[in-house]
Residue, then its C-alpha position, 0 to 999 in steps of 0.5 A: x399250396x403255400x401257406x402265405x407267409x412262405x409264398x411271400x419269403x419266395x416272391x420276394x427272394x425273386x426280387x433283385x437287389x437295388x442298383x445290381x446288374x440283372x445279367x451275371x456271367x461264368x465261365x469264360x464271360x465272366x469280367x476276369x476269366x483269363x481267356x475271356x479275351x480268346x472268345x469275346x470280340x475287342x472293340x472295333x478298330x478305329x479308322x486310321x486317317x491319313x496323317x494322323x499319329x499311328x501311336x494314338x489310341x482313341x479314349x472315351x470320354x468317361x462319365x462325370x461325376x455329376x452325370x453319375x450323381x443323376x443317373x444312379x441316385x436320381x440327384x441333380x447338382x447342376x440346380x439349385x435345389x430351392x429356385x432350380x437355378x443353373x449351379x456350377x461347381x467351383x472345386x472338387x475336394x478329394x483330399x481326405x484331410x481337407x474334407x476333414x477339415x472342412x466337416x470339422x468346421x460345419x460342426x463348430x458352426x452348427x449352433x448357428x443360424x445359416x445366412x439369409x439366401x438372397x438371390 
């Protein structure tokens, strides 16, 4: 028998953490064993067409950046948020100094009021 607070203290360190894998792996399956390659099968080899470049290898496409947005943090910014309008993105900002810049002026123009949105 446990006393209440103790059988709560061990139900809850079942409980997994947020956004972690549930499956872990040792040993030779883990992501960065050295020999993991000697026991776990590669990808399948694409079909070579006649024709085409032998040198090529195929690529798969990765995951946008938004696409990881909705799926991860459930936040979609491909609608507006008021009227779930379609939005494109115009720029993808990576540039360290740029975001700094660009965060440095919000703050100056904090004090005043936003524009009226018209749509």
């Amino acid at each position: 028998m446990f006393e209440p607070l103790d059988f709560m203290a061990r139900l809850a360190a079942l409980v997994p953490r947020p956004r972690v894998h549930l499956i872990r792996f040792h040993g030779l399956f883990a992501p960065n064993a050295r020999h993991r390659r000697l026991v776990v099968p590669g990808p399948a080899p694409a079909p070579v067409s006649e024709g085409a470049d032998q040198g090529a290898t195929p690529t798969r496409a990765q995951m946008t950046w938004a696409r990881r947005l909705r799926r991860v943090f459930d936040i979609d910014i491909s609608r507006c948020a008021r009227c779930s309008a379609a939005v494109r993105v115009l720029a993808v900002i990576t540039d360290p100094r740029v975001i700094a810049a660009i965060l440095a002026h919000i703050e100056t123009r904090a004090a005043r009021a936003p524009p009226p949105v018209r749509h």
